[in-house]
C-alpha positions in Angstrom: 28.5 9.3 -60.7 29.5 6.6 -58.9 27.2 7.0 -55.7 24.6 8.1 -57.7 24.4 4.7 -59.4 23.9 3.3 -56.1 20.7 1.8 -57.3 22.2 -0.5 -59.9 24.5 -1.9 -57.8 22.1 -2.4 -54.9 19.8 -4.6 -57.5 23.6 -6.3 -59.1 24.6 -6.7 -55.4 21.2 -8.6 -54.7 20.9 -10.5 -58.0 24.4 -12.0 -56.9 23.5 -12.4 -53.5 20.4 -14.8 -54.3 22.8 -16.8 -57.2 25.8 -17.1 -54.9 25.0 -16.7 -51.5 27.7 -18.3 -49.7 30.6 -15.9 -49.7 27.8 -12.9 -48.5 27.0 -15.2 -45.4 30.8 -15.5 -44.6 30.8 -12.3 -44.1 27.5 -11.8 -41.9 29.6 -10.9 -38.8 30.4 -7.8 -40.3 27.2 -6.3 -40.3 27.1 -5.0 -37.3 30.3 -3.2 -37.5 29.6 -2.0 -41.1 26.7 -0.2 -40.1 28.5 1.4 -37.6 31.1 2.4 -39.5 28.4 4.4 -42.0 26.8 6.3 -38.8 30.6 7.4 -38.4 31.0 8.7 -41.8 28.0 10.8 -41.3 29.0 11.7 -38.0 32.0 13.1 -39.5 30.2 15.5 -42.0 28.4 17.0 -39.1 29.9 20.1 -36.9 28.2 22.0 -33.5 26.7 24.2 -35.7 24.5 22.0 -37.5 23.1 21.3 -34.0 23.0 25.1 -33.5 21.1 25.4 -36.4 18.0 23.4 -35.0 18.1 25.9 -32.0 17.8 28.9 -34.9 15.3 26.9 -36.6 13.2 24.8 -34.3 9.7 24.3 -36.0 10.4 23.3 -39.3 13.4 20.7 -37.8 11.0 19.4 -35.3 7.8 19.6 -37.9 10.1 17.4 -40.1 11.1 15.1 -36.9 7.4 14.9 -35.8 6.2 14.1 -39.3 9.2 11.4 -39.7 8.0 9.8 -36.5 4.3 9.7 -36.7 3.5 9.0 -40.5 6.0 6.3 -41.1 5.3 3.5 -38.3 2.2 3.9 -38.6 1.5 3.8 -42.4 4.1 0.6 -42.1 2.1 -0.9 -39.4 -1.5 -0.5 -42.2 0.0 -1.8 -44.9 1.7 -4.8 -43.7 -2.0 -5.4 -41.8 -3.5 -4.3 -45.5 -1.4 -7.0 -47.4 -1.6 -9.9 -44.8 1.9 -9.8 -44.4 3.2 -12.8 -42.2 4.8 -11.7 -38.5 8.0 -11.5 -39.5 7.7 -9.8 -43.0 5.0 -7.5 -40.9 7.6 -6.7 -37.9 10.7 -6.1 -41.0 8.4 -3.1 -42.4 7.7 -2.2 -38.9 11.3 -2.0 -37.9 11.9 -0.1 -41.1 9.4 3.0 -40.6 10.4 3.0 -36.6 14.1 3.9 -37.6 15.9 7.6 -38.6 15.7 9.3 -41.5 18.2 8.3 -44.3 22.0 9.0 -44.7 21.3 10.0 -48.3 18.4 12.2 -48.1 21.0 15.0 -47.8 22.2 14.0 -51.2 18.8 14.3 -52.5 17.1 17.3 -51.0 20.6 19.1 -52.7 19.9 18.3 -56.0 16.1 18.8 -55.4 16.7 22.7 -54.6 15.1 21.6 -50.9 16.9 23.7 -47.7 20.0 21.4 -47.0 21.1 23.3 -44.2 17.4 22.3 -42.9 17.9 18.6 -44.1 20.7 18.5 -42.1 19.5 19.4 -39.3 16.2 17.1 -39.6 18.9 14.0 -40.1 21.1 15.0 -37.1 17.9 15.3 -34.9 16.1 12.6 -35.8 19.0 10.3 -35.4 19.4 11.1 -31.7 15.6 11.2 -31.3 15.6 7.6 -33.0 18.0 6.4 -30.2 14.9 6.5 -28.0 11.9 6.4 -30.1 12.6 3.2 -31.9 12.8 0.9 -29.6 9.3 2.5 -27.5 8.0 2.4 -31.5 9.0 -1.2 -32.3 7.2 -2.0 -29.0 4.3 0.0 -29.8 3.7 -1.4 -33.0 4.9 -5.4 -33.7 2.6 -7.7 -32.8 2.1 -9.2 -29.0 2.6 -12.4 -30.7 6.5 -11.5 -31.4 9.0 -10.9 -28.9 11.4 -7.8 -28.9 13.7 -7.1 -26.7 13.1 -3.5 -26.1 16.4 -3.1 -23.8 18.7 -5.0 -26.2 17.7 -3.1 -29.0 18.3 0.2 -27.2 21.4 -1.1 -26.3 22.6 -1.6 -29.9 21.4 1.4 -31.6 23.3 3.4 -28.7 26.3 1.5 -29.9 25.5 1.1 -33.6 23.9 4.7 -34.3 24.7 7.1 -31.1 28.6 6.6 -30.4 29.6 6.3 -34.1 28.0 9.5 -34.6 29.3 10.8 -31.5 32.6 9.8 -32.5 32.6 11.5 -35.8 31.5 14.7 -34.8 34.0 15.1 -32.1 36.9 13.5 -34.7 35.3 16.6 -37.4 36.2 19.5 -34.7 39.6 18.1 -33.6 40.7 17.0 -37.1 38.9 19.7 -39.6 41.0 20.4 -41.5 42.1 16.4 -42.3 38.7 15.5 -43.0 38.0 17.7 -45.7 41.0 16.3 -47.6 39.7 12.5 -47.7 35.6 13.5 -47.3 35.4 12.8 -50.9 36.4 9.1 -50.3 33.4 8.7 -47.4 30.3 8.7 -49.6 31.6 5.6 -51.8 33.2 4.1 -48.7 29.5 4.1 -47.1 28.0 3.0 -50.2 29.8 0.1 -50.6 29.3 -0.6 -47.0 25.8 -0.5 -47.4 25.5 -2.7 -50.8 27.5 -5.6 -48.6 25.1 -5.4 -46.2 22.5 -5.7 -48.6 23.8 -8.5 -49.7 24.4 -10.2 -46.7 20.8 -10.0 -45.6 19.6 -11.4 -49.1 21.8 -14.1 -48.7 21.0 -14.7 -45.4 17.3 -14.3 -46.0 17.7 -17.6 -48.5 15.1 -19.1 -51.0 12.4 -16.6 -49.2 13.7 -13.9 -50.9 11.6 -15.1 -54.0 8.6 -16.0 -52.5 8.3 -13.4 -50.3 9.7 -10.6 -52.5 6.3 -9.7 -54.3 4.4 -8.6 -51.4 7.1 -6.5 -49.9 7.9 -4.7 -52.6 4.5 -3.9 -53.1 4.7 -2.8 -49.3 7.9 -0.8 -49.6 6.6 0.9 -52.6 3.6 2.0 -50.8 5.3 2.6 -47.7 7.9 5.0 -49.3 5.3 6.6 -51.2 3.3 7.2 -48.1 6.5 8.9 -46.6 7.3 11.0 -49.6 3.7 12.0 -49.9 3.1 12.8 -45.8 6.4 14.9 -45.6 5.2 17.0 -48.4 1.8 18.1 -47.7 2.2 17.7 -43.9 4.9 21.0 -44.6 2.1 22.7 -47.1 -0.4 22.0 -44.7 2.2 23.6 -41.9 2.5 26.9 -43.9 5.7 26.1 -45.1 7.1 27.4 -48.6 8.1 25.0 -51.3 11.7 24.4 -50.7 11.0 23.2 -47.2 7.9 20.7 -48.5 10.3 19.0 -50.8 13.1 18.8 -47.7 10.3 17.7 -45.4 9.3 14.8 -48.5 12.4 13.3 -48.9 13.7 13.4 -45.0 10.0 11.5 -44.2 10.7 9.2 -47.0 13.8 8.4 -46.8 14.5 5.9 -44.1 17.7 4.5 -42.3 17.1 1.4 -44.0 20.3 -0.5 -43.5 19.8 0.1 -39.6 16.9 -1.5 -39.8 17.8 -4.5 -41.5 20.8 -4.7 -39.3 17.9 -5.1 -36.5 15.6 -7.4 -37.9 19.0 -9.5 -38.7 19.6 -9.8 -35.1 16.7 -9.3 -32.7 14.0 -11.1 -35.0 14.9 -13.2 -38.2 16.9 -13.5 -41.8 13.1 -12.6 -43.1 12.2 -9.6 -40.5 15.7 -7.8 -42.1 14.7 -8.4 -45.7 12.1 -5.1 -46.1 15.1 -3.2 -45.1 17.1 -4.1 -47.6 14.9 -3.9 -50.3 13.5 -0.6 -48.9 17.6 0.7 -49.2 17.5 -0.3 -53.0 14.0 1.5 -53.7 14.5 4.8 -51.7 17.1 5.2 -53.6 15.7 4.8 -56.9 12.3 6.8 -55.9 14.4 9.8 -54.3 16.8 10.2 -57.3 13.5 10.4 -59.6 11.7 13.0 -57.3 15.3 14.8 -57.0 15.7 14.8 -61.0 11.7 16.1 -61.6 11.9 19.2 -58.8 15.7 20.0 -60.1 14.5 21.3 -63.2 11.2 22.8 -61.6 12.5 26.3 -60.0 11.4 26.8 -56.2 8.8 29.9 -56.2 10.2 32.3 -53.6 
């Protein structure tokens, strides 16, 4: 109940970032290390055979990897060019459709009746596909006029996103066993990492979180909606069956959000890591409706 409220808190966590913004910017430093720490904890819930899995089932993992890769940078890349969005605002939805899918898509395509074992596997894949496709995608798509530092940002989603993970896969096959007995305290452990750094990049983003916040979320609406809407018939246009088009919706849709905040925050500006944090508050809240409507709507075998 508690992680499945995440949406309230994301929006409390924000209201009292914009009111009281000072103690959120104390604690800017700890971005970085936050996000890392959630790439652990997912790290942790993954074993070698999730990654064997992909090898059993390679075209609907890389169908959902493809999709994930092609529809979202560039349906961010139209509508921030559709709503005039300025360059930094543009390169913030930019960064947030170049990144991995979503830690809690996982969550969602469960209680959807989507193939977890698939969403898994989609997650784990596109996560070490991301550690080299953002940073050529980020290129690819921000404007000349803005600098990015291809190298460094390679540089810190190896450390932010590909040792973490790393790390928590090899600390799952060692310690097994231990792991089971806490993994219930992981998921609200990463959620509450999450909401701080949600509220650090509000606070950090200042007084143009209220001018600015119309127009992107307008754009993260769209841009989720895009996702959600691509993964789905992209799979029925596949072949695939239902449970898959629902897995392939949600994995599309759901974005890494919180990385790419964290990247906005320190390759671009306070303003370029705002869509990010917004799009962590809305995914949520879009996915858990999607999940609640398909739950009750059997899969036809």
């Amino acid at each position: 109940m508690l992680t499945r409220l995440f949406p309230v808190w994301a929006i409390l966590i924000s209201a009292c970032a914009i009111a009281f913004p000072a103690p959120f910017v104390r604690l800017l430093p700890a971005v970085t290390p936050l996000l890392a720490f959630i790439m652990f904890t997912m790290g942790v819930t993954l074993t070698p055979g999730d990654f064997i899995r992909i090898m059993r089932r390679p075209f609907p993992v890389l169908a959902g990897v493809g999709l994930h890769y092609l529809v979202m940078p560039l349906a961010a890349w139209v509508i921030a060019r559709a709503l005039a969005m300025p360059p930094a605002l543009a390169t913030g939805m930019i960064l947030v459709g170049c990144v991995s899918s979503g830690t809690a898509s996982n969550v969602m395509v469960y209680l959807s009746r989507g193939d977890v074992a698939l969403s898994i596997s989609i997650s784990a894949l596109s996560t070490l596909v991301g550690i080299v496709a953002t940073p050529i995608l980020i290129r690819l798509y921000v404007s000349a006029g803005v600098t990015a530092d291809s190298w460094g940002l390679f540089r810190s989603i190896v450390s932010m996103v590909a040792l973490p993970v790393l790390g928590g896969v090899i600390i799952n096959i060692f310690f097994h066993r231990t792991i089971r007995r806490i993994e219930f305290v992981l998921p609200p452990v990463a959620m509450f990492s999450v909401l701080t750094i949600i509220g650090c990049v509000v606070a950090g983003a200042g007084p143009s979180v209220v001018t600015a916040s119309p127009v992107i979320l307008l754009g993260v609406i769209l841009h989720n909606a895009v996702g959600l809407l691509g993964g789905y018939w992209g799979g029925r246009l596949l072949g695939f069956n239902e449970s898959i088009c629902r897995t392939l919706a949600l994995e599309v849709g759901m974005q890494n959000s919180g990385l790419a905040a964290t990247l906005g925050r320190i390759y671009f500006s306070p303003l370029a890591a705002l869509p990010g944090a917004i799009f962590s508050v809305w995914h949520n809240i879009s996915g858990s409706i999607l999940a609640a409507i398909w739950r009750y709507r059997p899969v036809k075998r």
